[in-house]
N, C-alpha and C positions, 0 to 999 in steps of 0.2 A: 657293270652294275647299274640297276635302272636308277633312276632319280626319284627317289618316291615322293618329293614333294611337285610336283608337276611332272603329269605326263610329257606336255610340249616342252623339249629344250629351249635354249633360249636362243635366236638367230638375227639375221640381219630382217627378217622382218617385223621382228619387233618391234612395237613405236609404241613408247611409253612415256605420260606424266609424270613427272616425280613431287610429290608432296609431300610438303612438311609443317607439322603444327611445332608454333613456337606459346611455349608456358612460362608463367615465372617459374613453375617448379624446373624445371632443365634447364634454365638461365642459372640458376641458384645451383645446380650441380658442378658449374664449372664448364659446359661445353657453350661452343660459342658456335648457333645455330645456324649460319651463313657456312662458317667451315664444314660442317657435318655438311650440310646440303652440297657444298663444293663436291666435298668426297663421295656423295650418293650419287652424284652426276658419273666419277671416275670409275666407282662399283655398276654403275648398269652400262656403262661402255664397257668394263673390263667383261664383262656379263655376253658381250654382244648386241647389247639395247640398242636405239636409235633413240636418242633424248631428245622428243619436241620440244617441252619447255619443263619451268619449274612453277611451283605454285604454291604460295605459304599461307597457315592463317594464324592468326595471333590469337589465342583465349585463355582465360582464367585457371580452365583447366580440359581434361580432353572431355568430348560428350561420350559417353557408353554407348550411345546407339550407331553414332552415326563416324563417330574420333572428331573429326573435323567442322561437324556441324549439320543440318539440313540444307541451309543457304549456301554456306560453301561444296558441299555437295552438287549442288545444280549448278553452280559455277564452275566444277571441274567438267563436269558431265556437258558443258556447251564446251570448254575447251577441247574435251577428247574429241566432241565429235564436228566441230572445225577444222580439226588437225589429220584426223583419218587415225586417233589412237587405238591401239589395241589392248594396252595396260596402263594401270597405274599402280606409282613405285611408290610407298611411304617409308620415310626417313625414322619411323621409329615403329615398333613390336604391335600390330594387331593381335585382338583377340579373334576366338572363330566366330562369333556372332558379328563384330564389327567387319570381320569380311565377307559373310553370308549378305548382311545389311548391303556394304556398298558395293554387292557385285550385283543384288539384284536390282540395284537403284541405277549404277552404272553401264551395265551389262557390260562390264571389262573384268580383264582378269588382273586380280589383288594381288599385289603381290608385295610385303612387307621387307624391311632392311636386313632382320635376320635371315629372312627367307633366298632374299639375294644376296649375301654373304655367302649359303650352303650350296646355292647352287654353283657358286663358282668354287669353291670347295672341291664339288664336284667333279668341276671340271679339271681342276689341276691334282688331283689323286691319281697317281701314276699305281704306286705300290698295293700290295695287296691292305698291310696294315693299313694303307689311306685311307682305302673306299672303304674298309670297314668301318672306321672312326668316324667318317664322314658320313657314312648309312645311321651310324649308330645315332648322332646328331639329330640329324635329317626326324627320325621317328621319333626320337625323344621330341622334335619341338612340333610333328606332325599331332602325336596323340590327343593333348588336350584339345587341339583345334580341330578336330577329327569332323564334326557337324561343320565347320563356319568351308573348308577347302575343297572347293569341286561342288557341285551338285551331284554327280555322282554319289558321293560319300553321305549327303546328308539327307535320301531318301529314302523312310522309314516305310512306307506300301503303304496301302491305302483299305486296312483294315481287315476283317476277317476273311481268312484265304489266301493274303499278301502277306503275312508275315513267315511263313517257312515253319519249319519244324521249332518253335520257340526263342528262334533269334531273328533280330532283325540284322539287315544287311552289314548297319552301322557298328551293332555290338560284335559281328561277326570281323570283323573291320579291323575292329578296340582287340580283339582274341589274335587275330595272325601277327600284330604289330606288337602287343604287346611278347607272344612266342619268338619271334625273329629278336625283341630289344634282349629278351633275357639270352639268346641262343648268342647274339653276338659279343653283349658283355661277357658270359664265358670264353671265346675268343680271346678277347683283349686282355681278361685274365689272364692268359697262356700267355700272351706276349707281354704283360710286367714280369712273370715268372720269368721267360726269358731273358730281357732287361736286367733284372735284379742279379742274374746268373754271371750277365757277361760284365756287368760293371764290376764286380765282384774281383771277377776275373782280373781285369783292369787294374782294379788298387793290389792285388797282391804283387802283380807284374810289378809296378810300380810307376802305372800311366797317367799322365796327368792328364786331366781333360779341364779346355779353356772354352765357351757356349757363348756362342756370338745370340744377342738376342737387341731385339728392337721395333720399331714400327713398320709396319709393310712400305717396302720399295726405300726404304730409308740405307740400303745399300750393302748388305749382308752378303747375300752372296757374290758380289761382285769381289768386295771383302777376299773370301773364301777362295775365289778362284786366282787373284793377284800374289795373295801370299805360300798359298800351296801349288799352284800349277792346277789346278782339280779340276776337270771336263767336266764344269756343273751348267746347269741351265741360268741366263743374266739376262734379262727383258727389263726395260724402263718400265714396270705396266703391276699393278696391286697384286699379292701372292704372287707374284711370277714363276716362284718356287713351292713347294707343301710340304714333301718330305723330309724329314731331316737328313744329312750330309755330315759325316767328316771324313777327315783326311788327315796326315800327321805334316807337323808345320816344323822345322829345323827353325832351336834358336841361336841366338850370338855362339852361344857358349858350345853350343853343336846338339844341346841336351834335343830330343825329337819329344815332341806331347800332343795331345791329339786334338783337333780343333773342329769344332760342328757348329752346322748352320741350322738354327732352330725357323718356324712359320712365324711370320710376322706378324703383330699385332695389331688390331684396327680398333679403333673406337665403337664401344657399347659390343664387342665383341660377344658372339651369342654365348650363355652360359652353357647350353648344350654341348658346343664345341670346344668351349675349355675342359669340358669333364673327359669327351670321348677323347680329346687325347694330352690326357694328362698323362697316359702312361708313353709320350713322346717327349714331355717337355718337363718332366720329371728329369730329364737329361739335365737341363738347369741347374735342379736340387742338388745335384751331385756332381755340379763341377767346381774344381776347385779355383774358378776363375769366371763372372761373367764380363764379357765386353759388351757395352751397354752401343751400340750403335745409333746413331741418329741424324737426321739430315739434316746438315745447319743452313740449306738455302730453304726450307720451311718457313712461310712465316707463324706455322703452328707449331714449330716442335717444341715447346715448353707444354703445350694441351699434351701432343704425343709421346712425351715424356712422362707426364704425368701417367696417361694410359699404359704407357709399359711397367710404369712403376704398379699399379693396382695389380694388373696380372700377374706379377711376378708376385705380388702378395696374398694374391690368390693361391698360386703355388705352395707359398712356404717359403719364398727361395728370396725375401726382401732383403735378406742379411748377410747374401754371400757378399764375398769381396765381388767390387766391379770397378771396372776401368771406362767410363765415358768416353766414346770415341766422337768428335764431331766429324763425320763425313762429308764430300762434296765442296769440299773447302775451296774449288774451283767456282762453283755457282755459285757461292754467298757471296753477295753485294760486300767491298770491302771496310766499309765504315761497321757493318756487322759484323764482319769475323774478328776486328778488329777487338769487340768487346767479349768473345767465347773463351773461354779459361782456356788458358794452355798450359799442362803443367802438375803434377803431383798427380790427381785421377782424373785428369779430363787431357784429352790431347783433342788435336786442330788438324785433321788430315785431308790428301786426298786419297783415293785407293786406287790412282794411276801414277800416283809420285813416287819412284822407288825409294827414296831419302824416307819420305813418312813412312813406307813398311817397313823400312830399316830402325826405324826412332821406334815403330808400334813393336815391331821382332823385341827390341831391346826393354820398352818399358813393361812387356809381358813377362820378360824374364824376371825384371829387376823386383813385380810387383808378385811373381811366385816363390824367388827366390828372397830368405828371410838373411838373419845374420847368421854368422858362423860360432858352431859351439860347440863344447869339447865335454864327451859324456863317461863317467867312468862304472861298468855294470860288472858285477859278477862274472868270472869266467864259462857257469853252468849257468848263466842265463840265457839259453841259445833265441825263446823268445823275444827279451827286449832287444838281443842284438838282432834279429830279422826287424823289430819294427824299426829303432833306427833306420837299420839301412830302405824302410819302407819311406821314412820321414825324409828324409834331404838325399846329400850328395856325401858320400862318406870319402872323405879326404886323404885320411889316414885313421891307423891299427895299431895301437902298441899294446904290448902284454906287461902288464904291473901288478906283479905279485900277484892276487887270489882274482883281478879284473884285468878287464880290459877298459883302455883309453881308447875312445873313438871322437875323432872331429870331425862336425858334419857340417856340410851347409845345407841349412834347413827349409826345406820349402814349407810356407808359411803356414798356410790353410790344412796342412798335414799335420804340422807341430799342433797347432789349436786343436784338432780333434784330440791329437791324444797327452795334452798340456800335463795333464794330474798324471799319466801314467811315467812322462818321461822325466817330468820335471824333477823329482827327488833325487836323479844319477846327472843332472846337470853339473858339472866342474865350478866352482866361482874361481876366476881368474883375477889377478891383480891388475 
């Protein structure tokens, strides 16, 4: 699948600037503009860039014309060409005319944090469903900026005679992308319909599904591959992974539930990409269980935390139960791990200590499995008797008189769905 926001891939000859304007308004959001830029460095390596240097400017607010300025402009533009630059990388979302503005000022090629976000998107889309979320993405953030990307794109002719049969190049442009955006959203329609099919399927079985989620490289799939055995892909290096994964995880109890490794989350996360694939991470929504994963030798993971928390609020999905995992418990300085909760919903791990898989096996269980209760239904209720046995772990059957007694052990998040239907055949015991 091509890359449609840049012809040229990205390579080892790439040698790019990376700039970042710092505002109060982005201080006042909560990010903390030194780390973002840390992480714009690790995104255009993970990219394939070669980072000459960095370069900040501090204002009130951005300029329209130029984001960063005219003066700092002429200031990046001696650095590119001291350094033998070929791009420059900004730390936050250009518009198309702010990067028509600084490519003809620059003559480098612009290239914004969302933009290398997708591209490496890109590159880690293995599956069919990837590339298409990641196309889909890709065109949703190309459209508006359709004039400011390429010169190619933004040359309307040069008047009568140059303009073609009533379209110019551009609107014809804005016609093929916008046809491909709608052609592939049907697509991805096809595959919630499939999704919603197989989950379906899932809760009648009676499968539970546990949805590892977290910040990128914060250790998920390493996670995944420790505790199931699962031949997945594990790189120290940002999305290492795209696709989602699961695999079924054996707990204490022997009970088997099915365990997925969802794409990681990054800061200022493009909106385009949470849509195209929300019909992947919708997996979230409907698990009965999230493991909130996180790297405790970060000295960001309270910001990354935060960011996983929005997206997941993005989702819908802020209120499922979750279990904080602290990962890496090897690399945190020990006067810090010292003070990470351990205990109730936060556990202290590492994911090469088999004692912590054993403690995390056991607290997944303890934190799906609810208390034990004893339900008494009508004997021609064959209904409620399927959902019980849909709800927990049914213990024991006795027949009394016109019902049946069932004791179950209740997994939690199943009982909560159907709380008002089961609850009036609940037993009160002494």
């Amino acid at each position: 699948m091509r890359n449609v926001t840049h012809e040229v891939e990205y390579g080892l000859a790439e040698r790019a600037v990376l700039v970042s304007l710092v505002t109060p308004e982005n201080k006042r959001s909560g990010m903390n503009p030194e780390h973002s830029l840390d992480e714009l460095v690790n995104l255009a390596e993970t990219a394939g860039v070669e980072v000459l240097a960095t370069l900040t400017q501090n204002k009130e607010s951005k300029d329209t014309r130029w984001f960063i300025g005219k003066g700092k402009v002429e200031e990046l533009r001696a650095i590119a060409e001291e350094m033998g630059a070929t791009t420059a990388i900004f730390d936050q979302e250009l518009s198309g005319a702010q990067v028509r503005n600084l490519e003809e000022s620059l003559d480098l090629k612009i290239i914004d944090r969302t933009q290398l976000i997708l591209d490496i998107f890109a590159q880690r889309a293995k599956t069919r469903e990837g590339i298409i979320q990641v196309e889909l993405a890709q065109l949703s953030y190309l459209l508006p900026r359709l004039s400011g990307h390429g010169k190619n794109l933004s040359r309307l002719g040069g008047g009568i005679g140059t303009r073609g049969p009533g379209e110019s190049k551009l609107e014809t442009d804005r016609r093929h992308i916008r046809d491909r955006i709608s052609d592939l959203k049907g697509v991805l329609e096809e595959v919630v319909r499939h999704r919603k099919l197989h989950r379906e399927r899932r809760k009648k079985a009676g499968a539970v599904q546990v949805a590892l989620v977290g910040y990128t490289n914060a250790g998920k799939s390493t996670l995944l591959r420790e505790m199931t055995d699962a031949d997945v892909y594990v790189e120290n290096q940002l999305f290492a992974t795209l696709d989602p994964t699961s695999r079924l995880l054996e707990l204490p109890s022997g009970k088997e539930i099915i365990l997925t490794d969802t794409v990681g989350f990054i800061q200022n996360l493009p909106h385009d990409l949470v849509a195209a694939f929300r019909a992947t991470l919708e997996e979230v929504c409907e698990a009965d269980l999230v493991l909130h994963v996180v790297d405790s030798s970060s000295p960001t993971r309270a910001d990354q935390m935060r960011v996983v928390d929005e997206v997941l609020g993005q989702l819908g999905a802020s209120g499922k139960p979750t279990l904080t995992i602290y990962n890496k418990k090897d690399m945190c300085p020990p006067q810090e791990r010292m003070l990470l909760p351990d205990g109730g919903e936060s556990m202290v791990i590492s994911a090469y200590e088999l004692l912590d898989l054993d403690r995390l096996r056991q607290s997944i269980q303890d934190h799906l499995t609810g208390d034990t209760r004893t339900f008494g239904v009508p004997a021609d209720r064959g209904d409620l008797v399927a959902l019980i046995y849909r709800t927990g772990e049914v213990r024991s059957q006795e027949v009394d008189g016109e019902q049946l007694l069932l004791t179950v052990e209740l997994n939690r998040a199943d009982y909560e769905k159907h709380l008002k239907t089961l609850e009036p055949y609940m037993m009160v015991t002494e």
